[in-house]
N, C-alpha and C positions, 0 to 999 in steps of 0.2 A: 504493500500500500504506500510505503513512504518514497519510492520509485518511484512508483504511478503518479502520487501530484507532483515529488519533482519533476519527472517530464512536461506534467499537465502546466504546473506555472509556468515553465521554461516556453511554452507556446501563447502562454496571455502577451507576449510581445508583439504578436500576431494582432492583438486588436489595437494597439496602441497605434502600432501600424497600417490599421486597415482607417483610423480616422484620419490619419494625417493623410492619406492617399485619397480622403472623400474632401477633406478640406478646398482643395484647388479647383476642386470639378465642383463646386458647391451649385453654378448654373446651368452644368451640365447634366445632371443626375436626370436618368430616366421613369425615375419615380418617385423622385421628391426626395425629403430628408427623410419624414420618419417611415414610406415607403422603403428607403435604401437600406434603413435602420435595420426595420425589421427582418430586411433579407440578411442581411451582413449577422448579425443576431441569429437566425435560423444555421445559417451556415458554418458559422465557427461553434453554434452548439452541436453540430451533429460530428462535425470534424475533428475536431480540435481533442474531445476524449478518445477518441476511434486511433487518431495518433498515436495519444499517449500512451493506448491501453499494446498499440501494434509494437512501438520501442520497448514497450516494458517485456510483452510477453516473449519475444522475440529477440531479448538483449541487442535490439541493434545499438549499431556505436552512434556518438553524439551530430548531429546534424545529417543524420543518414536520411532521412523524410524530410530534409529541408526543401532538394529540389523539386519533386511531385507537390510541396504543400506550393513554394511560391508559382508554378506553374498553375495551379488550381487558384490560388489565388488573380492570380494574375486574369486570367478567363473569366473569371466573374465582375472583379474589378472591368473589363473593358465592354463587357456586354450590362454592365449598368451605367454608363456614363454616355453621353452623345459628345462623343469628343474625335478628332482625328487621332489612330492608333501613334502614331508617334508624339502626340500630347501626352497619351496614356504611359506609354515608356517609357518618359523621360520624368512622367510623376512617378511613377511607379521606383523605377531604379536609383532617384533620389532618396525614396522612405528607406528604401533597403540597404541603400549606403549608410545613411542616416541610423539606423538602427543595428547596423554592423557595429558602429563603435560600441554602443550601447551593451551589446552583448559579448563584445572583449572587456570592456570595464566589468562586469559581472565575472568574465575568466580571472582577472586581475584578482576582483575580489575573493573569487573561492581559492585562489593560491593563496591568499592572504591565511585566509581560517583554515585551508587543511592543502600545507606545504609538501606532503608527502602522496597528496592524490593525484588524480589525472581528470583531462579533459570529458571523458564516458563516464567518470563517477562524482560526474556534475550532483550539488551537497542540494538538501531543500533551502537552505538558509539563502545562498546563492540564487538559485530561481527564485525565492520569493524578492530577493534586492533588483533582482533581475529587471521583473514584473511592475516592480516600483520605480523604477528608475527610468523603464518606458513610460511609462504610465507620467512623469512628473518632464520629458521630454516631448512627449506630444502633448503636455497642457501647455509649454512657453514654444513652441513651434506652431500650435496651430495658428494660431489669430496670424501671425504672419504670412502661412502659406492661404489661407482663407483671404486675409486682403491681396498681399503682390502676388502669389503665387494663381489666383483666382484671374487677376489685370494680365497676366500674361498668356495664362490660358485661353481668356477671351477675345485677347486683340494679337498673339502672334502668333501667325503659325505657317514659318517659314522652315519649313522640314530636317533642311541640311543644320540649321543652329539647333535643332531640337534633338538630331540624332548626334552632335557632338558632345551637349549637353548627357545624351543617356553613355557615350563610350569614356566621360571622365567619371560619370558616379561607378561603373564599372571597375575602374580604375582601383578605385578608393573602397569598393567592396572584395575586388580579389586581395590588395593589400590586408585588409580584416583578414581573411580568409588562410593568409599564407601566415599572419601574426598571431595568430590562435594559438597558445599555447598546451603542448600536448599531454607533458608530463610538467608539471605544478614545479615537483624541484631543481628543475632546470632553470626555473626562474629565480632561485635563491642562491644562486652561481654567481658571486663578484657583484656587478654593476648589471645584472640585464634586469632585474627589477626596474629600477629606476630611468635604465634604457628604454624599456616596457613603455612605462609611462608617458615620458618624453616624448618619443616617436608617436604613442597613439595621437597626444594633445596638439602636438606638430601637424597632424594628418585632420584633424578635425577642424581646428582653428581655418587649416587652407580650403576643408570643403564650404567652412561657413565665410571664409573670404572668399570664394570663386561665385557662392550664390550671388551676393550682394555686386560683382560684375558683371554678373548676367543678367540679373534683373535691370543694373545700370545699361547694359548694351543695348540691351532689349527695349527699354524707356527712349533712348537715345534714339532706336530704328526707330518706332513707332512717332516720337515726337516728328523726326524726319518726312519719312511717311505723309504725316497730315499734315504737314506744313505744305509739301510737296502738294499735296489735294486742295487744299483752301488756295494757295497759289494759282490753281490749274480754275478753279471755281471764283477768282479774283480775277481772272484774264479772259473766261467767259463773260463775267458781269463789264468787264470793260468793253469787250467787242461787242455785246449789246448797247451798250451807251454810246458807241461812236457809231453804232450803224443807224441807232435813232435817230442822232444826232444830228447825222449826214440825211436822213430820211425829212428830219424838219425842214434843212435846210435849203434840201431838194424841193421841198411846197410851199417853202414860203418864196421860190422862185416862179413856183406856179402860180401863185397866189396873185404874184406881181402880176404877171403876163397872162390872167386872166382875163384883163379888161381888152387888151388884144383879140383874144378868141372870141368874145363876143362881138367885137367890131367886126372880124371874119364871117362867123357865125350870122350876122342880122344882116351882112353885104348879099352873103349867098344866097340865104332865105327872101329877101327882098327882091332881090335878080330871078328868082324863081329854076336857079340850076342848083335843083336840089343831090343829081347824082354828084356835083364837085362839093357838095354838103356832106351828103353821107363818108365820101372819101378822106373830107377830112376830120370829120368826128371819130372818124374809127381809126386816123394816124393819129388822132391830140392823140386818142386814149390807151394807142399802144406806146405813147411817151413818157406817162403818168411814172410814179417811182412808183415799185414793187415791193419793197425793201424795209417796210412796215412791221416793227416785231409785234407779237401776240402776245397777249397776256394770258397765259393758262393756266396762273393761279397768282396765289399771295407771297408765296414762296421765291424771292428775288432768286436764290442760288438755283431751286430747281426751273424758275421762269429762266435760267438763263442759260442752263442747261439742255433745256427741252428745244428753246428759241435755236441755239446751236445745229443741236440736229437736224432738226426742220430746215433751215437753210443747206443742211449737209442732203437728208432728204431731194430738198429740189434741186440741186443739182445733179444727183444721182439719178433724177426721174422715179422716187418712190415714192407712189403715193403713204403718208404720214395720218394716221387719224389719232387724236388725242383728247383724250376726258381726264382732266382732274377734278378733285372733290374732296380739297383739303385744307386746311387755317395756316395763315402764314407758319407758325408754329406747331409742332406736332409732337415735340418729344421724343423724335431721332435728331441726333446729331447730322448739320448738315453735309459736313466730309462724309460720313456713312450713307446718309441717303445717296448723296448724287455719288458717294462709288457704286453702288448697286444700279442706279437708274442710266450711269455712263456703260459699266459692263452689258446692261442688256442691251439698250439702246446701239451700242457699238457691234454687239455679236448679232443683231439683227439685221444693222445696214450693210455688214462685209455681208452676210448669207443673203442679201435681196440683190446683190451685183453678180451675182453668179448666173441670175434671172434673166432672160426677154423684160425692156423693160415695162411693157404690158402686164407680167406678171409681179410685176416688185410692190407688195405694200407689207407695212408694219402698223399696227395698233396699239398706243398706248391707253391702259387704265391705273389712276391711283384714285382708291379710293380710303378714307378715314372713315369705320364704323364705330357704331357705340362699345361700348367696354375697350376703345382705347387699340383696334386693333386696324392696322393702315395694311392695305392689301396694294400687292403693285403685280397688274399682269401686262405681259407683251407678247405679240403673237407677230409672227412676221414667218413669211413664204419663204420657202429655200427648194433648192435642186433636190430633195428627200434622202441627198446621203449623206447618213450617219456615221461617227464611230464609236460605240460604246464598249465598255470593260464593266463587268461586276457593276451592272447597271450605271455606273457611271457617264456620262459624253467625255470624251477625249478630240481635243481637238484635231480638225479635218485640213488645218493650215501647215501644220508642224506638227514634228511628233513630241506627244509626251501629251497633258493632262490638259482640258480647257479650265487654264487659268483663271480667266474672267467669273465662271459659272463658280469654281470652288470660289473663288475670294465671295460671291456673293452670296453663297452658303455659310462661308464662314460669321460672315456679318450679320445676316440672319438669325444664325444661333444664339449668337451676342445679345440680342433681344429675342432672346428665348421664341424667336418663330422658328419659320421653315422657310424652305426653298425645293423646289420641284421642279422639272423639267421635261416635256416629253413633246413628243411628235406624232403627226399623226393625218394622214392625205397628204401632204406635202406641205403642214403648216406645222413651225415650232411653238411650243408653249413652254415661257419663263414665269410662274408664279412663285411673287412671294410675299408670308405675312411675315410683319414685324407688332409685336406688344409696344408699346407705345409707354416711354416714360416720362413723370409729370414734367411740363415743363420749366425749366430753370434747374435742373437738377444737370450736376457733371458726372462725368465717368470717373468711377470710385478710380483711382490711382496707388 
């Protein structure tokens, strides 16, 4: 029996762990908190003795069911979370490094109380400091990885920083791994006690300075980023204001030389040659400026946006239809909106050039419903070929992933919607909702 909970506490480090690992993904959970609760709960009660009772009966040696547990861990962890799997990885491989020390401070500790033991005859005194020691490391880690750890999850997810991210926690948990001590008196030899020490607090200190880079590097990309987007949404709102601009100035030349046309106008009418009438009513009027922006909503960044394409539309010959039905304000960030409504917009008009231009149109819809939920769809004609992966669209331009559509899934997520995508007769469909938060509120940072 006194095996049996030593092993069993030896695995309460497992739930210390499975919090910190829920902490980041706190908006991505597939079932809520105390949905995840429950499950996390269900599953390390049926597991977790089944282990202990498997080491016990079985004398296996110490961390023998480590791999099979984190493997099984791991599976569940990523089938409760809506996260891209290398988000999942690279939280995942952090807790585990993170908790590697944790569980050499615990070896340190049972060398301590029984100098003549070994790593397999892990003491219960041990597993219980064990147990405690997780348990007092995931309560000053979580609120951290819950607030930054949560801002990173949600707003980056550039793959290659995330899988370097999981190949240095890696790093720092096979170090654990190979620093494990196996026999207790070996560590009471000269200096490697204290060596012991040393090196572990060496090696922890640098994974808890490598976070605080990352999260700095990552602030840094992202600040970049939407500087980058407000920039791009700053030089839209300009080339609308100058194309107004130029559109006033072009009718208040009309305006002038209005009083001429009717001099024209009442000569020819009076002359009774009405066909030299018609000819020139119908040349003033192909003279008129065209160049008139639209107002399609309240929304200056997305009016100026929309106004963009529309002129990109006609000159591409696509016929453009557009409904909005939205308050200047909405409660998404405008760098967010207009990167979703640029990506669709944009992956529409390349697939309507591919078209007869008889066949090219695109339809926008945003609409803002009650409970706060903004729906944005676009449908636009294309040649009908696809490239899909594991239901995915993969771009038909280049190889490798359409860009466009994950970034505006990703964004999506961020405000806990969706994004969909599919096809069907020859017409594409980009739906997506966004939850709508109040406005004047920032992105938690």
């Amino acid at each position: 029996m006194r095996a049996y909970l030593t092993s069993l506490l030896s695995w309460f480090i497992v739930l210390s762990a499975a919090a910190l690992c829920i902490a980041p993904m706190r908006h991505r959970l597939r079932h809520g908190p105390v949905g995840t609760l429950w499950r996390a709960a269900a599953l390390f009660a049926v597991v977790l003795p089944v282990l202990a009772f498997v080491e016990t009966r079985f004398d296996l040696p110490y961390n023998a069911t480590l791999l099979p547990m984190l493997l099984l861990a791991y599976a569940a962890y990523r089938s409760g979370v809506r996260a891209q799997g290398y988000q999942c990885l690279g939280a995942f491989a952090f807790v585990c490094a993170l908790m590697s020390f944790v569980a050499n401070v615990a070896n340190g500790f049972d060398a301590i109380l029984h100098p003549s033991s070994t790593l397999n005859d892990f003491s219960l005194e041990a597993a219980a400091f064990e147990a405690a020691l997780a348990f007092a490391v995931a309560a000053l880690a979580y609120y951290p990885l819950r607030r930054y750890g949560a801002y990173i999850v949600d707003n980056f997810d550039v793959s290659p920083v995330w899988y370097i991210t999981v190949a240095m926690d890696a790093v720092f948990l096979t170090f654990n791994l190979l620093i494990t001590p196996q026999k207790y008196e070996n560590m009471h030899v000269g200096r490697v006690f204290m060596i012991y020490w040393l090196v572990l607090a060496l090696m922890f200190a640098l994974l808890l300075l490598l976070c605080v880079v990352f999260y700095s590097i990552v602030k840094a990309m992202m600040l970049s980023a939407e500087t980058q987007e407000r920039n791009r949404i700053l030089e839209l709102q300009e080339s609308q204001f100058l194309t107004q601009q130029r559109y006033m100035e072009a009718t208040a030349r009309e305006r002038h030389d209005f009083r001429h046309t009717i001099d024209v106008i009442s000569e020819l009418a009076e002359a009774g040659d009405y066909a030299e009438l018609r000819k020139y009513i119908k040349a003033y009027a192909s003279s008129l400026s065209e160049n008139e922006l639209r107002r399609y909503c309240d929304n200056r960044a997305v009016n100026a946006l929309v106004n963009h394409y529309a002129q990109m539309a006609k000159q591409e010959s696509i016929e453009l239809n557009v409904s909005i039905r939205m308050p200047e304000r909405v409660g998404v960030s405008e760098v967010d909106l207009c990167g979703i409504l640029g990506n669709m917009l944009e992956n529409a008009m390349l697939a309507c050039r591919e078209l007869p231009e008889d066949r090219r149109r695109v339809s926008l819809t945003m609409t803002l419903r009650a409970g706060g939920a903004l729906y944005i769809v676009v449908m636009n004609s294309f040649n009908g070929v696809t490239n899909q992966h594991n239901g995915r669209y993969l771009s038909t331009r280049h190889r490798g992933s359409g860009v466009g559509l994950d970034s505006v899934a990703a964004t999506a997520e961020r405000y806990d919607g969706m994004a969909e995508f599919r096809h069907e007769d020859g017409v594409f469909y980009s739906d997506v909702m966004l939850r709508t938060r109040p406005t004047g509120t920032a992105a938690e940072a």
